[in-house]
Every structure is written in C-alpha cells, then in structure tokens.
KOLVEX-570537 format. One record per residue (C-alpha): chain; residue number from 1; x, z, y. Coordinates in pm, whole numbers, always signed. Each point is the difference from the previous one (the first is absolute). Layout:
BEGIN
kette  nr  x  z  y
A  NUM  X  Z  Y;
...
***
This chain:
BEGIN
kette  nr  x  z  y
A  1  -2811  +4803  -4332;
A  2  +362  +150  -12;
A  3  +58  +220  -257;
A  4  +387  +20  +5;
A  5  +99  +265  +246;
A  6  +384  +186  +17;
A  7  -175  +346  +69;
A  8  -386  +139  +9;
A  9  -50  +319  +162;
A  10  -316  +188  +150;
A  11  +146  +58  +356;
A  12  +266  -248  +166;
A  13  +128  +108  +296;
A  14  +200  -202  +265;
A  15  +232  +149  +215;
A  16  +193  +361  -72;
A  17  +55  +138  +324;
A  18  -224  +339  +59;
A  19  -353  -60  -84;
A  20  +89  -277  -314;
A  21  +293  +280  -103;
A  22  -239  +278  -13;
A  23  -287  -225  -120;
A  24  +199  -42  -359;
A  25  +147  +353  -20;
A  26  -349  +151  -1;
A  27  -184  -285  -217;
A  28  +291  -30  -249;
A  29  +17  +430  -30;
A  30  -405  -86  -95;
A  31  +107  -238  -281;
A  32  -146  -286  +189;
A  33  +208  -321  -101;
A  34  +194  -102  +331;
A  35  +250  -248  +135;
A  36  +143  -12  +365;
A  37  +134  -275  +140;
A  38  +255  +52  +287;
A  39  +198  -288  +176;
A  40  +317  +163  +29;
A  41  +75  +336  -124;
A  42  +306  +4  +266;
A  43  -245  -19  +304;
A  44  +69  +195  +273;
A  45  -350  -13  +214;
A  46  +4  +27  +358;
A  47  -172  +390  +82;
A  48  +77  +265  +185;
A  49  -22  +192  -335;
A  50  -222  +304  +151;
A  51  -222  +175  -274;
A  52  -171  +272  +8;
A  53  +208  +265  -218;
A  54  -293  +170  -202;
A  55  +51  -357  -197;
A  56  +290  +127  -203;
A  57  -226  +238  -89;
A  58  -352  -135  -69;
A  59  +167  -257  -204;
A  60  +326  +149  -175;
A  61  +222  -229  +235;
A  62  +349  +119  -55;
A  63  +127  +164  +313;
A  64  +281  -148  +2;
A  65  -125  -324  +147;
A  66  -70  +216  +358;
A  67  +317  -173  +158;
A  68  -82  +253  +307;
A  69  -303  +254  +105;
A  70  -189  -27  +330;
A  71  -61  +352  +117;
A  72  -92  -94  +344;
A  73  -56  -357  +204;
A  74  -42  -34  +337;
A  75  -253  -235  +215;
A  76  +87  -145  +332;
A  77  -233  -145  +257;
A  78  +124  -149  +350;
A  79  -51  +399  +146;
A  80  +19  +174  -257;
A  81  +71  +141  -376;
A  82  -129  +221  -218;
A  83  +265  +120  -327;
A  84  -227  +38  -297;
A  85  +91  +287  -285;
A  86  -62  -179  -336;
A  87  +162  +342  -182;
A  88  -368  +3  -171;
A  89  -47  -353  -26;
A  90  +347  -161  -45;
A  91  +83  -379  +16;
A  92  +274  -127  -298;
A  93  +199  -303  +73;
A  94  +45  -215  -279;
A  95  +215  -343  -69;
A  96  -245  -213  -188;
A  97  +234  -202  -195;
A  98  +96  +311  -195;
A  99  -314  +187  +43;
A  100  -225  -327  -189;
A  101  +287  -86  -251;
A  102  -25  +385  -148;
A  103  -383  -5  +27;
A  104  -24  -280  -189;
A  105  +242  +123  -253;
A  106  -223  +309  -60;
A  107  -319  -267  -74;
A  108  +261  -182  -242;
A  109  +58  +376  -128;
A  110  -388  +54  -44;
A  111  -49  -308  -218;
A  112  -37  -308  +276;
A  113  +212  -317  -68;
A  114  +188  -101  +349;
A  115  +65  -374  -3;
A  116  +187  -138  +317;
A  117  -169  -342  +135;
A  118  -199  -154  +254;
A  119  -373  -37  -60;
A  120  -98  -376  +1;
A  121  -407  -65  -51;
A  122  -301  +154  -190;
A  123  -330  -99  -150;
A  124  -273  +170  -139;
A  125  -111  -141  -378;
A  126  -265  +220  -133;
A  127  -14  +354  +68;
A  128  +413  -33  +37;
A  129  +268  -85  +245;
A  130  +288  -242  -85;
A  131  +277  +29  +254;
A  132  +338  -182  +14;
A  133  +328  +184  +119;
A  134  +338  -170  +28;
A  135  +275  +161  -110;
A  136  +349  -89  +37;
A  137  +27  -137  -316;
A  138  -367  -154  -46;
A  139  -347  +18  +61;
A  140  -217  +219  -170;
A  141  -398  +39  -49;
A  142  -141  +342  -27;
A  143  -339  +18  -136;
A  144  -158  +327  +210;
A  145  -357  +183  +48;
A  146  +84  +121  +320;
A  147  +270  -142  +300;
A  148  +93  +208  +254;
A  149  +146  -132  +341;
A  150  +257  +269  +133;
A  151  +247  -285  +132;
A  152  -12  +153  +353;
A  153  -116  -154  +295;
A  154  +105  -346  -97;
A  155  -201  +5  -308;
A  156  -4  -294  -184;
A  157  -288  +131  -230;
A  158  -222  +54  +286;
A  159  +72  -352  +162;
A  160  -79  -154  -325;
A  161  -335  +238  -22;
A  162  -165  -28  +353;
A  163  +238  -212  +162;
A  164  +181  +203  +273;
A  165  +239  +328  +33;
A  166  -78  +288  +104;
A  167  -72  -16  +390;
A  168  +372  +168  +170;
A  169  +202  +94  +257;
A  170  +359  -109  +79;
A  171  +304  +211  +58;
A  172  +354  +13  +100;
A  173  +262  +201  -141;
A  174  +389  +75  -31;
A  175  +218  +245  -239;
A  176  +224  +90  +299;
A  177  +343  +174  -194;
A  178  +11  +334  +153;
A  179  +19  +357  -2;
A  180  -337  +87  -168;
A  181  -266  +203  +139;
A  182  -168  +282  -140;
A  183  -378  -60  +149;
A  184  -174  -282  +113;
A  185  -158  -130  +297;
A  186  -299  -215  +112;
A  187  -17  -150  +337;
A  188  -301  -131  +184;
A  189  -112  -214  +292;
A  190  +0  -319  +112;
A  191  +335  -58  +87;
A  192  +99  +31  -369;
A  193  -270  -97  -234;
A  194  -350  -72  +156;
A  195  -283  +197  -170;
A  196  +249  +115  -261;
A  197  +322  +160  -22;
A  198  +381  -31  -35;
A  199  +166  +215  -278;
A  200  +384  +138  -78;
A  201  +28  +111  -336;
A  202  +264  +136  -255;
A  203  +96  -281  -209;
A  204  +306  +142  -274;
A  205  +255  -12  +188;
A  206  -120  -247  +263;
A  207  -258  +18  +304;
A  208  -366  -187  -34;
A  209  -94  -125  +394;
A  210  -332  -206  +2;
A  211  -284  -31  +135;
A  212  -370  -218  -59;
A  213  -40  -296  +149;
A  214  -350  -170  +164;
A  215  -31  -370  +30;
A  216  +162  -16  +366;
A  217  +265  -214  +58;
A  218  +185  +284  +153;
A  219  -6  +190  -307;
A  220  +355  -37  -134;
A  221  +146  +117  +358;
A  222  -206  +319  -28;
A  223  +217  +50  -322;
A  224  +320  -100  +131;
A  225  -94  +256  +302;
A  226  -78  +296  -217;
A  227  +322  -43  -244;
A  228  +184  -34  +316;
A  229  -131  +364  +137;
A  230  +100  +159  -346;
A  231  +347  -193  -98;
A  232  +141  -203  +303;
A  233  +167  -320  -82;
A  234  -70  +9  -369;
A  235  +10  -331  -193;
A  236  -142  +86  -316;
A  237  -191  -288  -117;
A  238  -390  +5  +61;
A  239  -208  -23  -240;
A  240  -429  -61  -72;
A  241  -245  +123  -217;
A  242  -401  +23  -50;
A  243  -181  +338  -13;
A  244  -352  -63  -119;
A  245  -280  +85  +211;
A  246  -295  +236  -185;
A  247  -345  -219  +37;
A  248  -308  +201  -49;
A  249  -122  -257  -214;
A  250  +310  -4  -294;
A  251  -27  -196  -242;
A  252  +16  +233  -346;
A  253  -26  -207  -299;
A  254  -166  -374  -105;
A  255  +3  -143  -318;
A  256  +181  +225  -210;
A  257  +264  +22  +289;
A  258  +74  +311  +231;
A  259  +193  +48  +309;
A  260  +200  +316  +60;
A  261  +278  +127  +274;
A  262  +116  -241  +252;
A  263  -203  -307  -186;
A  264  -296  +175  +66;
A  265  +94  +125  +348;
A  266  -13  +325  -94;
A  267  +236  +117  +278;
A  268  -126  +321  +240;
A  269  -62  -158  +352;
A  270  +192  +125  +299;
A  271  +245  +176  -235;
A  272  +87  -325  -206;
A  273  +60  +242  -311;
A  274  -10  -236  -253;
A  275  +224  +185  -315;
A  276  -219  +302  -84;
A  277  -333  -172  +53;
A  278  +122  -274  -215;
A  279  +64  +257  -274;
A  280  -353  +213  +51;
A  281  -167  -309  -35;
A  282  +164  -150  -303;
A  283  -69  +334  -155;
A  284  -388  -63  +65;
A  285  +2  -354  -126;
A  286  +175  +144  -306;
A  287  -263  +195  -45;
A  288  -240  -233  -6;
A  289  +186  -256  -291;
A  290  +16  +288  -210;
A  291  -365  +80  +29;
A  292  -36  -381  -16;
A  293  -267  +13  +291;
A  294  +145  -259  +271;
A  295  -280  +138  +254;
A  296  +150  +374  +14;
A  297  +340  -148  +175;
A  298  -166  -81  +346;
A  299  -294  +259  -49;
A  300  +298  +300  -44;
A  301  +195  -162  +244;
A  302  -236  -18  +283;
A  303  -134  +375  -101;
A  304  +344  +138  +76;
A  305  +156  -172  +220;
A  306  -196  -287  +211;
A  307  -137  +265  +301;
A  308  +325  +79  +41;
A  309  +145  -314  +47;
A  310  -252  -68  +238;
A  311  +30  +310  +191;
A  312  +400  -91  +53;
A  313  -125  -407  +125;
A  314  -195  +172  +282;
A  315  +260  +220  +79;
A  316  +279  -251  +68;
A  317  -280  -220  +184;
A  318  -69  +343  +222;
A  319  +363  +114  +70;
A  320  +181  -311  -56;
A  321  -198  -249  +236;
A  322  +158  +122  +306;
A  323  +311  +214  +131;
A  324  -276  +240  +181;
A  325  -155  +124  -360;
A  326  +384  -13  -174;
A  327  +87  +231  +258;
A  328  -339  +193  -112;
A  329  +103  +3  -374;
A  330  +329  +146  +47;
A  331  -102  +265  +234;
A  332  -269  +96  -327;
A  333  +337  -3  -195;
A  334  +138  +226  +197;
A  335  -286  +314  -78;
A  336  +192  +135  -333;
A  337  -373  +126  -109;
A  338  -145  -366  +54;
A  339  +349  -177  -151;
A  340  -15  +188  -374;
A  341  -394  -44  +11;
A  342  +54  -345  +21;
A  343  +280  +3  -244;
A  344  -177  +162  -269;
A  345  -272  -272  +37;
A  346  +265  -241  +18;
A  347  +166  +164  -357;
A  348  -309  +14  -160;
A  349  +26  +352  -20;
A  350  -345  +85  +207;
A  351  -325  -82  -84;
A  352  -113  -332  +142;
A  353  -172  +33  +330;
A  354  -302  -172  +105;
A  355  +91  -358  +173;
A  356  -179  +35  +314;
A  357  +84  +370  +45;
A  358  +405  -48  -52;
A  359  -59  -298  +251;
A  360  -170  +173  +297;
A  361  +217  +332  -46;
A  362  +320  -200  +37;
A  363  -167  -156  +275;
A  364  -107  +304  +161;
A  365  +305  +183  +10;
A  366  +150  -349  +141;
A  367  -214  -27  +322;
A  368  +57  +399  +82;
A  369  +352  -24  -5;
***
C-alpha cells in the first residue's frame, strides 16, 4: 500500500471554473481541508458569459466582474418578436477567464491551496482516494477522502468513473470585433438552428454570433447563414464547443466521487444556462461534505431544482419542435403580464408551480392565440 503522498486533504477538487471555484471557497471558509486542481489558470473558456445578476449578491461576487448588464433581450421567430424587460430580473455578462481566476483567488483567500496541473488517474485504497496530477514540473499524488469532478463537459474524472462524458450538444461561435451591443438577442426557427436557437451577445468589446448545432450535415451552413444575416462578409474565425445536455437520470456521486456543473450536466435545458446553475449546485454539494452525508447532494439537489429542469425539457420539446409553436411562444412573450410571470419563475423569485399546471397554462394560452 502507498503511504508516501505530496499532499492529503479531505476534499480534492478538479477543475476551478464555476462550480469547482465556488466548491473550495465555501468548504475552505468551513475549515474543511481543500485543494483544487485547475489546468491552466490563464484559460479563457468558450461562454457567452450570461449570469444571472442576483449571483454577485447571493455569493459576495465582486461586482466588478459584471463586464456589462442585460436590462432587456429580445426573441425573434420567423414572424415575429417579442422584447423582454429583465429591469427585475437582469442578465450580467461576464468574461470567464477573469471572472474564474478571481473566484478562485477568493477560495485561495478562504484557506484552499490552488495547484495548477492536469489530473492523470485515481484509485480507491481503503476508505481513501489516491489521485495523480501532473504538474509542470512533476507528478504528484494526493491522498483524498473525497474527489470531485468539476472538469466541465470533457471531464476526465467522469470518463475514468463511468466511462463516458456527459451526453452534449455542439455549437458554433465567433467574437466578431465590433461596436458592442447593449442587449441581446435569441433567434429561432429552422432556418437558423433547428429545435434550438441562434444567439448575439455582448462579448467586452467584441460581438458573440452562434448558434446550436443538430447532427445534420447541413448544420454548419445554418451557422454561416445566420452570422451572415447579423455581420455580412465577416471572417472571424469559427469556432466549436459542447454544452451539456441535463439527463433526468444524473449521475450525483459514486465511490467517494461527485459530479457538479457542466460534469454533471447540470445545465438548464432550452436556456443552456450553465454559470449560475453550476454555482447553486456546487453550493448544495458543499453542503453536503461539510455535513459529511454524500446522500444529501442529489437528495437537496433534486428537491430544489429537478421539476424545474424538467418543466424547461418539455418546454423546448413543445415550442421548439416546430416553427408553428415558436411562433406560439413568442406571441406568449409578447403579453407583458404573461412575460414577468414567467420571468419570476425563471429568476427563482416565485414560488415553484406545479409541473403539469405551468405546462397546460402555457399551452392554453398558446392554442387561443
């Protein structure tokens, strides 16, 4: 049995972007021992950077990472759009490099030790985890009770644990150098993004044009088609990346290893809002470490959050699966009363509604107008 290790620790986390950043600032604050591992503290992710602004709040994020505030967005459907007031509700845009490098700096701050490397292998020896991360100078063994796998959508943790990623979608984007805007907008229909949508974002001081991709083969034309209609006869490089796709059946925690933000899928459906959901649910799983009850991490989880995550898959099935109910949703956008009802539930600001009810009163209001 090894017994030579560079560093022991009760929580090891891998990856530092959102959920593995807030993960360490709350367990270290707790006086839990904690290390996070983070390939490359100069990573710049790919993300639209949208997050809901209450998080500067809710978990003393300084402000000063809000590179711009979304008062209003506006959704466009082949007849039709519908300008939504976020005043209530408002959207920050962040730029992730320097939004995760001072988030992790707060964790260091609270007491967590930040080592830069790539996580290699684990194994399991008694009730413990030995894991390897190389470093650019060596590699090093950490000897841990609990691993967490926060290393995105590509996790290597959760490969090595069940043997696959987290199922995905693929998208196309470019940083188009322009005069930025102050709002954003969300396009859909099938000539752009089938079942899905195209976005335009404020980026700094560039422009964000995408849109999600199915498995078609004339899938990277729709792109080319929609940055076309916003900038004509742009050649900013393209570029891909994978959004996870929420499964009802997510995969928490196995062997003294957990799952949390994009590693765990843990991305709202038909919004793709990945940032603050990764945060809320690292908070949870901290939770649970502290209390050192593994089970409370999917039980809380599910409790807050898993009918609503549900209720937003049927909704892009309903409204999403053809241009006739697009051209339904945006018309419900369009009712101001209906728009900030759907907002608050959206925010988290009104009481959860019952599944089938939100469902059929949507619906409803649909087929009459």
């Amino acid at each position: 049995m090894q017994t030579n290790f560079d560093f022991s620790t009760n929580t090891l986390i891998i990856g530092g972007g959102p959920a593995g950043s807030t993960l360490a600032k709350k367990l270290a604050k707790n006086n839990i021992n904690t290390i996070l591992v983070e390939k490359n503290f100069a990573y710049d992710k790919p993300c639209g950077g949208g997050v809901k602004t209450i998080v500067f709040k809710e978990f003393n994020i300084p402000i000063e990472l809000e590179n711009k505030r979304i008062n209003e967005f506006i959704l466009f459907s082949p007849k039709n759009r519908a300008t939504i007031d976020l005043s209530e509700t408002p959207l920050s845009i962040v730029l992730r490099k320097e939004f995760d490098n001072v988030n992790r700096k707060i964790a260091e701050k609270n007491g967590a030790k930040l080592i830069e490397g790539r996580y290699k292998t684990l194994k399991h020896i008694d009730d413990y985890i030995i894991a390897q991360i190389k470093t650019k100078e060596k590699l090093i063994t950490i000897k841990t009770k609990y691993l967490v796998g926060a290393d995105g959508v590509t996790s290597s943790v959760r490969k090595d644990i069940i043997g696959s990623y987290p199922k995905a979608i693929l998208s196309h984007y470019s940083n188009i150098s322009s005069v930025p805007i102050n709002n954003c907008e969300f396009h859909f229909g099938k000539k752009f993004a089938k079942k899905d949508y195209s976005w335009v974002f404020p980026h700094g001081d560039k422009l964000s044009v995408g849109t999600f991709l199915n498995q078609e083969k004339t899938s990277y034309k729709l792109f080319s088609n929609f940055k076309n209609s916003i900038v004509q006869n742009d050649n900013t490089q393209t570029k891909g990346f994978y959004i996870p796709l929420w499964q009802n059946k997510t995969l928490f925690y196995k062997n003294n290893v957990f799952f949390v933000g994009d590693a765990a899928g843990q991305v709202l459906p038909f919004t793709y809002e990945g940032i603050y959901y990764a945060i809320k649910s690292a908070e949870i799983l901290a939770d649970a470490i502290i209390e050192d009850k593994p089970e409370l991490y999917e039980k809380n989880w599910n409790r807050k959050y898993k009918n609503k995550f549900k209720f937003f898959i049927t909704l892009q099935k309903i409204f999403l699966g053809s241009n006739f109910m697009t051209e339904k949703m945006i018309k419900f956008f369009q009712n101001k009363q209906l728009q900030q009802s759907a907002l608050k539930y959206w925010g988290g600001t009104a009481k959860p509604l019952n599944f089938g009810q939100a469902v059929l009163k949507i619906l409803n209001h649909a087929i009459k107008n």
